[in-house]
N, C-alpha and C positions, 0 to 999 in steps of 0.2 A: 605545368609544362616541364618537361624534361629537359633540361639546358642543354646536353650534350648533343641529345640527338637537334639540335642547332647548329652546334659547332661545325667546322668543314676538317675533313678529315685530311691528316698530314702523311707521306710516305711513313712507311714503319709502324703505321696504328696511332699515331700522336694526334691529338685533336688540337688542330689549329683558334685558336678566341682574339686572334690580331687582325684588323681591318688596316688596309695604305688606301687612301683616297688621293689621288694621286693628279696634278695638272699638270703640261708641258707648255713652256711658252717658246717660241722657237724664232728663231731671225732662218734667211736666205745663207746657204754658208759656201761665200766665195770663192773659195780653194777646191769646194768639189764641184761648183759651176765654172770652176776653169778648166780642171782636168777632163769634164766632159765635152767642154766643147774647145778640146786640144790645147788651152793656152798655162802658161807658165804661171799668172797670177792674174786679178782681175780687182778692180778696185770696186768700189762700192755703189759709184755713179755708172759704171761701165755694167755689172751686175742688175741694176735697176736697168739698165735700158735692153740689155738682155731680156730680163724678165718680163715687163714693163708690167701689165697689170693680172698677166696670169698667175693663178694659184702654183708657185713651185710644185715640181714632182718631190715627194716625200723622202727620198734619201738627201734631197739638199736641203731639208731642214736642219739646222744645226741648232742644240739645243740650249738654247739660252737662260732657261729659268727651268725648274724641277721643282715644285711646289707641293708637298706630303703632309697627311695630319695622320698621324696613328693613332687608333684606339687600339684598348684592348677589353674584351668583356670580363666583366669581376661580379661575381653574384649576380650573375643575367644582365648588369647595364654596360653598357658602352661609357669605358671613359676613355677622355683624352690624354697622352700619353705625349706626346707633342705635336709643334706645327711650324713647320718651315720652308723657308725657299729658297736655296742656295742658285747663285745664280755665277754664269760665268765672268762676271766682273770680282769675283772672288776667287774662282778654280776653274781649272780647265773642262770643255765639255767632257772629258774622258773621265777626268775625274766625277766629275758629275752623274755618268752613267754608270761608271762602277761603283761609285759609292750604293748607288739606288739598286743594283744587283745584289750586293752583297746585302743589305740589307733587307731583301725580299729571301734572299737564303737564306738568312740565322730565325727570320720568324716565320717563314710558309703562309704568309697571309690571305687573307682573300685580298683582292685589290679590289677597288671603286673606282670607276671611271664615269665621264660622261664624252662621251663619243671616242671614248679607247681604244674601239675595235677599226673605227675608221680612219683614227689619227696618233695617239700617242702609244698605243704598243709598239704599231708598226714603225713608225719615227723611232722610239727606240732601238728595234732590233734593228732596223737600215744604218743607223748612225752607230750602232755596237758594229756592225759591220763595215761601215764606211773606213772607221780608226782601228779597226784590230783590235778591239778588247773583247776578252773571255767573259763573259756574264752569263754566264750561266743558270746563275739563282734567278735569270728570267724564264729558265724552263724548268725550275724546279717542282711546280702545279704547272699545269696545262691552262698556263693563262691565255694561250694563241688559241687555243681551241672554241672556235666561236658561242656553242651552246653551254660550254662548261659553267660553271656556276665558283670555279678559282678566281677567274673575274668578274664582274657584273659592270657591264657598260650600260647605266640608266639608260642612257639615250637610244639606245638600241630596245632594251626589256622593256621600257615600259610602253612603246610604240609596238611592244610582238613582233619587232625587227621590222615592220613596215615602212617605208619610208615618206608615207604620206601620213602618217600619224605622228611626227617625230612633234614634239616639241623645242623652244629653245631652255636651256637652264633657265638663264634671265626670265624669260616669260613662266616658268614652271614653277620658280618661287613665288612669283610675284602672285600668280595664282594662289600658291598654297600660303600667304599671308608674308611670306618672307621675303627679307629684303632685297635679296639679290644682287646683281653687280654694280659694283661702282660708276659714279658718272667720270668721264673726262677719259676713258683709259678700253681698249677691249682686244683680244688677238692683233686685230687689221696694224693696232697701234705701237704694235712692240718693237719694229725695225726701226720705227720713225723716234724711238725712243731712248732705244738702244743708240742709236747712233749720234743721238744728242747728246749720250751719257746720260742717261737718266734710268738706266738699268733697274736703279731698286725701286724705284715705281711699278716695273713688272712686275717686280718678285714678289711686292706688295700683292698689286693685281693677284697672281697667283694664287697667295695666299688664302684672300675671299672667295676665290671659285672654290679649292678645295672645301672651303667651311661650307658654301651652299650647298656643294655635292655632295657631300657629309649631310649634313639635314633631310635632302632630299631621298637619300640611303633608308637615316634612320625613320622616316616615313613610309618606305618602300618594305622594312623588316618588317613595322607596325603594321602595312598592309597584309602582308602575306604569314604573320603569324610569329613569327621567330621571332617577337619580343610584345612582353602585354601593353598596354596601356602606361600603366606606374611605369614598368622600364623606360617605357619611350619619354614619358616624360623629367625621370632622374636620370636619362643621355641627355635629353636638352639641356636640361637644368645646371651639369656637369659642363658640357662647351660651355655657357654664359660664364659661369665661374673659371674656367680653365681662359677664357678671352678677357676677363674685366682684370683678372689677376695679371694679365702683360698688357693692358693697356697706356702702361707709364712709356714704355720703349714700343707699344706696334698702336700709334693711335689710329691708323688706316684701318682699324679693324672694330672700330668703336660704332660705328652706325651699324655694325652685326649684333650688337645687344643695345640699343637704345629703345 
């Protein structure tokens, strides 16, 4: 196999080998369900009964967790490189979106998502625009561009964009032998969480979705060729080591290698 021609190719002829697997966990964000519906502020009780059980329209997501593992490929395997989830109980969402911009521009990555194209690019780009920030490095690759292959939204590819073949992640590992999402915790739960103060139980959360969609990824390369067998298996092999080595400080992520 020729490695490169795997690689995705970077503006200027540069060959991209960085992968962002990337999750969004998002609260309702009051300030812009006030200005929409004319009021000055809106408290959180007043927000919920606004809302009551509809699904928000997606520029009033406010982004509450940013959850990313990067690889990068080294002699054809995928390693990990880090994994984190900065949430806004530490920095501001602005911060939070530009950090994630800027660092989609210094490496050109391909991103990984699992339903990206329905929820967290565009949650991104509506909430980069809701605050005014320049992020740019989010159009650095044609990640908006739905067929392009700068992103891949499992959820979308491997259903051939059908919407009656989708799968759930949860359900798609559990299939493929892996462990899948945590009990106790899932999207529905993160306002309710949030609001508790329990914020880094998200971030947590976060964190495991990104590692299944990472697995699910490197099963999806293995399918289609772009990595052999041996690779696919010294990327595994790499996560369990890259997860058992911080399992002192992130033990939420210990039933991922058990």
């Amino acid at each position: 196999m020729d490695e490169n021609s795997e690689a995705r190719h970077q503006p200027g002829g540069h060959l991209s080998q960085h992968t962002i697997v990337f999750d969004l966990e998002t609260v309702p964000c009051t300030e812009t369900l006030a200005r929409h519906h004319g009021r000055d502020a809106l408290t959180d009780d007043e927000a919920v009964e606004i809302l009551g059980e509809k699904f928000p329209k997606l520029p009033l997501h406010k982004v509450a967790v940013l959850a990313a593992l990067i690889a990068e490929r080294i002699d054809g395997v995928w390693r990990v490189q880090s994994l984190g989830a900065p949430h806004i109980g530490e920095r501001s969402e602005v911060d939070l979106i530009s950090a994630f911009a800027a660092r989609v521009d210094s490496l050109r990555p391909t991103l990984v998502t699992f339903n990206g194209n329905g929820f967290d690019l565009p949650v991104l780009r509506y909430r980069a625009m809701v605050n005014g920030i320049a992020a740019s490095g989010l159009t650095s690759r044609p990640y908006f561009k739905r067929y392009d292959q700068a992103h891949v939204d499992l959820c979308d590819e491997l259903a051939s964009f059908q919407s009656n073949a989708k799968a759930s992640l949860d359900d798609l590992c559990k299939m493929m032998g892996l462990p899948g999402k945590p009990d106790g915790i899932d999207g529905s739960k993160v306002w309710e969480h949030v609001r508790a103060g329990r914020i880094q139980e998200c971030a947590d959360y976060g964190e495991t979705d990104v590692v299944n969609t990472y697995r699910v990824w490197l099963r999806y390369e293995l399918f289609r060729g772009a990595i052999t067998p041996e690779q696919m298996s010294e990327s595994e092999a790499d996560l369990t080591s890259f997860i058992r080595a911080r399992l002192a400080e992130r033990p939420h992520l210990a039933f991922l290698v058990a």
